[in-house]
PATI-297771 format. One record per atom (N, C-alpha, C): y, x, z; residue in three letters. Coordinates in steps of 0.05 Angstrom, whole numbers, padded with zeros to 5 digits, always signed. Layout:
! PATI-297771
YXZala/...
//
This chain:
! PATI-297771
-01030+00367-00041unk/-01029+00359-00069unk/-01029+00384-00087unk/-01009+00401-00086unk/-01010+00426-00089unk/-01041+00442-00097unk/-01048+00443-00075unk/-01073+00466-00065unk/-01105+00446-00084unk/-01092+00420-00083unk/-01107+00403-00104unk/-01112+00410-00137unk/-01079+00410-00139unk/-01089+00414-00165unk/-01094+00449-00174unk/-01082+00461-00166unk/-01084+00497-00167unk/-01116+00496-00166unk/-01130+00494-00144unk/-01156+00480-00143unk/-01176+00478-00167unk/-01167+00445-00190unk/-01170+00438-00208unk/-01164+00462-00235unk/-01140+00472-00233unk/-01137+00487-00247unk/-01155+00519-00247unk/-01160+00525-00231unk/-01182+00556-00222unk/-01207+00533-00237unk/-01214+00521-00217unk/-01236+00513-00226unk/-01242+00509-00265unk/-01228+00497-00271unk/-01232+00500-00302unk/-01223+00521-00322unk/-01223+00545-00306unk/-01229+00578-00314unk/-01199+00587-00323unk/-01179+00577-00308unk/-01151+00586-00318unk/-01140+00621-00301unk/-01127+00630-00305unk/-01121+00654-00287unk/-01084+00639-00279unk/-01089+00644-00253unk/-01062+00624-00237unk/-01061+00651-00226unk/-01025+00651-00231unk/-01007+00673-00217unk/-00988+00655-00209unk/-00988+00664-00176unk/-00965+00646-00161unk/-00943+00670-00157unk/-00925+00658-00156unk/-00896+00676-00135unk/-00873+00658-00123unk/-00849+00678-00113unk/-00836+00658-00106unk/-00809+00672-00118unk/-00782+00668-00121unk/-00763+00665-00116unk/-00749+00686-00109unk/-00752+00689-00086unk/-00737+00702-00064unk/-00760+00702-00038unk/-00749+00727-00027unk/-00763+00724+00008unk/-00762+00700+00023unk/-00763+00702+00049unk/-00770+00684+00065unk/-00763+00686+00095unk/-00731+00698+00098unk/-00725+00707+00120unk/-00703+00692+00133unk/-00708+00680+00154unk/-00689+00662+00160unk/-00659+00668+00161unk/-00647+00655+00153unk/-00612+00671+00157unk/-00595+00645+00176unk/-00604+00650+00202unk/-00595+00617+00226unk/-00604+00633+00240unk/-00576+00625+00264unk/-00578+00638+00290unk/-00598+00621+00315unk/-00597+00628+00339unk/-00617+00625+00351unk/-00612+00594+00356unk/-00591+00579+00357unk/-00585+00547+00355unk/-00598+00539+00338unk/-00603+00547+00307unk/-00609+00542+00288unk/-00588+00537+00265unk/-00558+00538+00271unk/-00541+00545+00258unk/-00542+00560+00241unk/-00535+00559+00215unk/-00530+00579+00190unk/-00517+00609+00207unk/-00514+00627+00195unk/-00514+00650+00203unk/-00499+00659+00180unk/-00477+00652+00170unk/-00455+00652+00151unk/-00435+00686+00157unk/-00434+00701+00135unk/-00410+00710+00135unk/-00391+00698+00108unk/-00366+00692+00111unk/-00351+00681+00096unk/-00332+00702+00086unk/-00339+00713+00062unk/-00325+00740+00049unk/-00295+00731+00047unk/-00300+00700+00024unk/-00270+00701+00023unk/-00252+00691+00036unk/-00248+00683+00066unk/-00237+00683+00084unk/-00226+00704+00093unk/-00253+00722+00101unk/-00245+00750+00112unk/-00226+00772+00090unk/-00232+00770+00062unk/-00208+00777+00042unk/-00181+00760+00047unk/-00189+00742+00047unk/-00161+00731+00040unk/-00144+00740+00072unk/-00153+00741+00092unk/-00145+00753+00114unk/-00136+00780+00115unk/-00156+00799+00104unk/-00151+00826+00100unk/-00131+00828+00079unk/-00123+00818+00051unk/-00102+00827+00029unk/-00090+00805+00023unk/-00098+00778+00037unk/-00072+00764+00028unk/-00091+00735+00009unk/-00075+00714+00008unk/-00094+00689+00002unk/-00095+00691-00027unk/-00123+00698-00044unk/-00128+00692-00074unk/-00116+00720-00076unk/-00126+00733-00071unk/-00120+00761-00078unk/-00140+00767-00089unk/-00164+00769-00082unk/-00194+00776-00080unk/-00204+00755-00090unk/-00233+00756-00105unk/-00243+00731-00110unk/-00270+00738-00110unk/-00283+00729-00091unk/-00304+00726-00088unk/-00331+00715-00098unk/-00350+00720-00112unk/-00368+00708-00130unk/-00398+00703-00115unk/-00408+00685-00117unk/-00433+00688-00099unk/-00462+00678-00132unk/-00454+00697-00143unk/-00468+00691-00174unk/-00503+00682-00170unk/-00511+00693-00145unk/-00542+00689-00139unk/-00553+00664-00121unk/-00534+00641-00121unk/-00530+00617-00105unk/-00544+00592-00120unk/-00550+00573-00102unk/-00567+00549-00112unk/-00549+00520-00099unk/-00538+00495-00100unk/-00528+00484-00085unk/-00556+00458-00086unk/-00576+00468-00078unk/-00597+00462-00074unk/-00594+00466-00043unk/-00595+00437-00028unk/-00580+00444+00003unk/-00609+00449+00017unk/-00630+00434+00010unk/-00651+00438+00021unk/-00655+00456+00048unk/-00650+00485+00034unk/-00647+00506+00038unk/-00634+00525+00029unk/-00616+00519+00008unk/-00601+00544+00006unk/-00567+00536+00014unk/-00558+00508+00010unk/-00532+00505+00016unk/-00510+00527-00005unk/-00513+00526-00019unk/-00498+00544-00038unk/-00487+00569-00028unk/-00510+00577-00012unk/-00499+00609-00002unk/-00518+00638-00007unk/-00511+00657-00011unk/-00527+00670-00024unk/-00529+00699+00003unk/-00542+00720-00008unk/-00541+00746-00003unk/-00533+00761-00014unk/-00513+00756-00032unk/-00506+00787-00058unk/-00478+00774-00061unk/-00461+00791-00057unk/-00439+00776-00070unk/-00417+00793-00083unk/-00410+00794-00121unk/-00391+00807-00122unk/-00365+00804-00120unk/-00351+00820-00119unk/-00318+00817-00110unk/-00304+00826-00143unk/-00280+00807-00140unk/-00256+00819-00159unk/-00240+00824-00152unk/-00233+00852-00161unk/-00199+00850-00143unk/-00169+00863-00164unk/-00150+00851-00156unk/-00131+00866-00182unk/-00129+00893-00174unk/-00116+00912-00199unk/-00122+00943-00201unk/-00116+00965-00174unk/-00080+00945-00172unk/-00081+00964-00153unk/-00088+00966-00122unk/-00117+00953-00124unk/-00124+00945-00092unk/-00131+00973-00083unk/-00132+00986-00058unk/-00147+01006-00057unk/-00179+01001-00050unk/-00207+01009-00063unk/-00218+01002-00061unk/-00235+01016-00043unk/-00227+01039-00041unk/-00247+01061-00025unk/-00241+01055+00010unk/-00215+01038+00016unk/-00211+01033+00036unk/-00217+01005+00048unk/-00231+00995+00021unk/-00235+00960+00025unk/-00269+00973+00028unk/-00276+00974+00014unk/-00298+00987+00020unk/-00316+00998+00044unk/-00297+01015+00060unk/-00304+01023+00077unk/-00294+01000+00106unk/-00283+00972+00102unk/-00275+00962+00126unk/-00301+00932+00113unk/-00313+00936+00087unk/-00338+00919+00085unk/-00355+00932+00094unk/-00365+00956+00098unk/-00390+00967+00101unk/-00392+00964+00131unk/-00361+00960+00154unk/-00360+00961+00174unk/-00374+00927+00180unk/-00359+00915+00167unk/-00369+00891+00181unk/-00404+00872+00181unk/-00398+00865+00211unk/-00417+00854+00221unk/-00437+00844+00200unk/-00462+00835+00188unk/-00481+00825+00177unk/-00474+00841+00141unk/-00463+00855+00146unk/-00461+00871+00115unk/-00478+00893+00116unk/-00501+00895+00094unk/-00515+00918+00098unk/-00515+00935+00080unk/-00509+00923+00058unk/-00493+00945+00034unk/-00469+00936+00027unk/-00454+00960+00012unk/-00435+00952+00001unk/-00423+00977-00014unk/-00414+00970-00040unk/-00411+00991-00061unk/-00396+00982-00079unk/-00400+01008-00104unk/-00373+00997-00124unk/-00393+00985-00148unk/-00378+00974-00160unk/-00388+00966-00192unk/-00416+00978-00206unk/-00396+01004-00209unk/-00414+01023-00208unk/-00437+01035-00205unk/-00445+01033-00169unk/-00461+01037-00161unk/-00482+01018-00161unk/-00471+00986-00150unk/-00489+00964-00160unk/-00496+00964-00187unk/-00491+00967-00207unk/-00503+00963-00237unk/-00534+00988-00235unk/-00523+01013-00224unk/-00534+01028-00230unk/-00567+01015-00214unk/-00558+01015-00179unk/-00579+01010-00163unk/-00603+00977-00171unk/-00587+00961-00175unk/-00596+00944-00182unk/-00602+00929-00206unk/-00598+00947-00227unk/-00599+00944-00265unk/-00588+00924-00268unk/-00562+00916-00263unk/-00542+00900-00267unk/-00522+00904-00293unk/-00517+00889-00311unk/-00500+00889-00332unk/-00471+00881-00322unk/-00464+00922-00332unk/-00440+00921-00321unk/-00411+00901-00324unk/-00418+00885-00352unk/-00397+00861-00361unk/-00394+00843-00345unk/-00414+00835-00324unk/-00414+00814-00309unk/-00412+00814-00280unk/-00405+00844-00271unk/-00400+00860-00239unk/-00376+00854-00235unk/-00366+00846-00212unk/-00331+00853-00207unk/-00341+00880-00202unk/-00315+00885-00177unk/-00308+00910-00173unk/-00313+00927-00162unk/-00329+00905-00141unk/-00350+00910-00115unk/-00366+00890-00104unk/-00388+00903-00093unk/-00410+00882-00088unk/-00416+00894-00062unk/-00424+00865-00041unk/-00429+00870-00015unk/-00456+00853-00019unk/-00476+00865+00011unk/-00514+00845+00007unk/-00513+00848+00040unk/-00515+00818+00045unk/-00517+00816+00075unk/-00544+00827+00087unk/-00546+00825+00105unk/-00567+00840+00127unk/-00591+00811+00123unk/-00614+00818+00135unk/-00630+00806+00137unk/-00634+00776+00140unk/-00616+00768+00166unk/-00615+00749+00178unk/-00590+00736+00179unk/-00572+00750+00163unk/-00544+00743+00151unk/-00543+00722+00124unk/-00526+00715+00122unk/-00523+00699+00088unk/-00494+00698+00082unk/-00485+00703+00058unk/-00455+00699+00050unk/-00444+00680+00036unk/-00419+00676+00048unk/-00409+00641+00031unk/-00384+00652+00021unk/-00369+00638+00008unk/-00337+00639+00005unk/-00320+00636+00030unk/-00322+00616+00023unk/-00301+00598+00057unk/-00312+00574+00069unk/-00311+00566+00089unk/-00335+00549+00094unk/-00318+00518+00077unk/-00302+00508+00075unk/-00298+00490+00056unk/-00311+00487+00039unk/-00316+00508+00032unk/-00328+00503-00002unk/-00363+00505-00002unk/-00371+00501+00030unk/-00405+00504+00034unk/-00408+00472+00041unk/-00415+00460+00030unk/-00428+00433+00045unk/-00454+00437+00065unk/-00468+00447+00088unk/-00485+00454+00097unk/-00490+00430+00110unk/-00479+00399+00110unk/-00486+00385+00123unk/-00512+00372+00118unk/-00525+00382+00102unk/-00556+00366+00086unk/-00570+00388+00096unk/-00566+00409+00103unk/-00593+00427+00120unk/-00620+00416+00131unk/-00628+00418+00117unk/-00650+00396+00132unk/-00678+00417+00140unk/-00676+00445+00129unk/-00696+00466+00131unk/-00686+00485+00140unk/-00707+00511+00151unk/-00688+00533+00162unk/-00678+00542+00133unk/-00656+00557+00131unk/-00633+00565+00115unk/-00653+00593+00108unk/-00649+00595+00087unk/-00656+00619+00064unk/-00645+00624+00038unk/-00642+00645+00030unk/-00626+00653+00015unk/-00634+00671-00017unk/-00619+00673-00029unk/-00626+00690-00051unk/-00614+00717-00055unk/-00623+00737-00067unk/-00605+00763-00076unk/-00603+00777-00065unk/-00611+00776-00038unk/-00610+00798-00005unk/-00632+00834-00020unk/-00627+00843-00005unk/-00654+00871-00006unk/-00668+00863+00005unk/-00664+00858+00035unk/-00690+00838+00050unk/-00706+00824+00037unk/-00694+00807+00008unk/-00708+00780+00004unk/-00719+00795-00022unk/-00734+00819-00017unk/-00752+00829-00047unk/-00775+00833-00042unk/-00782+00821-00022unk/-00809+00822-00011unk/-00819+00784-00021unk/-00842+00793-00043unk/-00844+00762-00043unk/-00880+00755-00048unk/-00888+00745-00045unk/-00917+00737-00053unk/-00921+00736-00078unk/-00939+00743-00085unk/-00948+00741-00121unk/-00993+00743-00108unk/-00994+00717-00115unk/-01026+00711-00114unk/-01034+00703-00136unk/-01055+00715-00137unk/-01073+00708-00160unk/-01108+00706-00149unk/-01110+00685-00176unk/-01143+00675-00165unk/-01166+00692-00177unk/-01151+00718-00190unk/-01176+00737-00205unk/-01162+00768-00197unk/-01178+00792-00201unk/-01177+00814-00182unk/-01154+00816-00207unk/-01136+00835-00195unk/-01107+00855-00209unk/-01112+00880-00214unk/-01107+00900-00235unk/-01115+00922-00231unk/-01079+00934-00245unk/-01079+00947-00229unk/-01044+00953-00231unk/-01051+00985-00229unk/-01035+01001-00250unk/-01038+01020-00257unk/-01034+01038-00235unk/-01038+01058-00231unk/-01020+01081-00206unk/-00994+01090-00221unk/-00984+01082-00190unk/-00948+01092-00197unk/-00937+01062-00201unk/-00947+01050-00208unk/-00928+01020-00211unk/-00924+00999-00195unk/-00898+00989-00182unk/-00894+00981-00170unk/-00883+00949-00184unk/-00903+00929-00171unk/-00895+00907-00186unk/-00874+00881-00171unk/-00868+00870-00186unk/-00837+00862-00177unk/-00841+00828-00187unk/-00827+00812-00175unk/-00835+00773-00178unk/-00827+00766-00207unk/-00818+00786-00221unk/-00806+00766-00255unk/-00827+00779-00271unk/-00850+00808-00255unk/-00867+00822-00271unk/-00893+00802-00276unk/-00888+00775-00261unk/-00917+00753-00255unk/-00935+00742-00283unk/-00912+00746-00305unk/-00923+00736-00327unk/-00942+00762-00345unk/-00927+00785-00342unk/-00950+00805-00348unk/-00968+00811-00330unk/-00964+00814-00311unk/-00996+00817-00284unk/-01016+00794-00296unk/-01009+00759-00304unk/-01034+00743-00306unk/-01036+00747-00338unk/-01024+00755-00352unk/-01036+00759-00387unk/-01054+00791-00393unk/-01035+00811-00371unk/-01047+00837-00380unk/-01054+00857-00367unk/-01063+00836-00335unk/-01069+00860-00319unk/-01092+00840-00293unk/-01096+00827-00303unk/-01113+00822-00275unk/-01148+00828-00302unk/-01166+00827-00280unk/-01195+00834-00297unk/-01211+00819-00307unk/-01229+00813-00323unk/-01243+00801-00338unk/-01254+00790-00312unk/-01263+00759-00308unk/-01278+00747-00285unk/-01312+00754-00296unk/
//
């Protein structure tokens, strides 16, 4: 139906820029089980219950496929947590592939610093992060599990039905889709 009307639409001289979302990398183990790390469990284990509060701000409870679990997740924590030592026992754990301060995420990822906790952890590839599993309904899975907000997941398709001419040096990115089809693909 899709490929129907896109179809219809080329054909009557439109310029169609597709993308997606997010990547496309499975985060389910070889059962097919979700492939969950649960931050705030593992906080509330490490400093104590509701100490930490965990945010998964890049989440959908769109179970389809996402089950309200994300790849990015920031942390809050009160002042006097130490953070350089929390830090360094997230970067250790299993399916964590970054992890940093406020700071560094605003800077790395052009994040507005008003809306960062205090630290931000981005699971690994094939990883995904929840709160606690209580608070994940994953019983509607009905697709392999994928996620949002990962580094992994910045690889994404962007097609178009007319040639692109993208300047040298520029590297284009899935929210750049609306200027690529107004001011950069070529006269047909």
């Amino acid at each position: 139906m899709i490929d129907r009307y896109v179809g219809h639409l080329d054909a009557s001289g439109c310029v169609l820029a597709l993308t997606a979302d997010h990547g496309m990398n499975d985060k389910h183990r070889a059962d097919g089980e979700p492939d969950v790390v649960y931050l705030q469990e593992i906080l509330d284990e490490w400093l104590g219950s509701g100490i930490a509060r965990v945010i998964l701000p890049i989440t959908d409870p769109y179970v389809v496929h996402h089950g309200a679990l994300g790849s990015f997740a920031t942390i809050y924590l009160p002042d006097e947590t130490d953070r350089a030592a929390l830090l360094s026992r997230l970067k250790a754990l299993e399916g964590i592939d970054e992890a940093m301060d406020a700071t560094e995420a605003c800077r790395r990822f052009e994040l507005p610093a008003d809306r960062i906790g205090d630290l931000v952890a981005v699971s690994g590839k094939h990883k995904v992060l929840g709160t606690a599993r209580a608070r994940h309904d994953l019983s509607g899975l009905t697709e392999p599990l994928r996620s949002h907000g990962g580094i992994t997941e910045q690889t994404v398709p962007m097609i178009l039905n007319r040639k692109v001419e993208v300047p040298a040096g520029r590297t284009l990115r899935n929210f750049d889709v609306f200027d690529v089809a107004l001011n950069l693909v070529s006269a047909p």
